[in-house]
N, C-alpha and C positions, 0 to 999 in steps of 0.2 A: 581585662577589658577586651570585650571585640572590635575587633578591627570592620570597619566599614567597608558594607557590599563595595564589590568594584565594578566600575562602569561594563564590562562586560557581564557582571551580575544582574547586572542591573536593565542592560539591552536583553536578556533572552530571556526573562523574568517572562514574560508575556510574549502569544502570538502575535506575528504581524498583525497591523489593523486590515490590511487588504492583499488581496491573492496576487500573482503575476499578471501585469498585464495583456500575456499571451495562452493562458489556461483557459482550456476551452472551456462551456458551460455546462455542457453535459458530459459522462463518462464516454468515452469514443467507442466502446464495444455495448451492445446491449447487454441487461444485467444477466439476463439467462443464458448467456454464452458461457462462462464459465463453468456451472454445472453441468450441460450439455456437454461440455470439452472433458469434464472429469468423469462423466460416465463412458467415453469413447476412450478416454484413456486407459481406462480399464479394464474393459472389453477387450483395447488391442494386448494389457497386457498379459489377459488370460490367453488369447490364443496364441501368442507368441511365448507361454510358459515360462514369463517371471514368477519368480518369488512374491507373495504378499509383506509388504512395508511394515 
């Protein structure tokens, strides 16, 4: 016979119904920052002669 979910089964079963009441509304960096940051990464690491990942 199984034994019955437990209460913390039970709590993480589902997302929260609502975010933190201190999370901003939008992402705090614009979206195209990070692509921009990954091609300068990489630029810097060909002229400083790393190794490719």
């Amino acid at each position: 016979m199984d034994a019955a979910p437990s209460a913390h089964d039970r709590r993480t079963a589902e997302p929260p119904s609502r975010g933190h009441p201190a999370a901003p509304d939008r992402p705090p960096v614009p979206t195209g920052a990070a692509p921009a940051a990954a091609v300068h990464d990489r630029v810097r690491d060909r002229i400083q002669g790393r190794p490719r990942t």
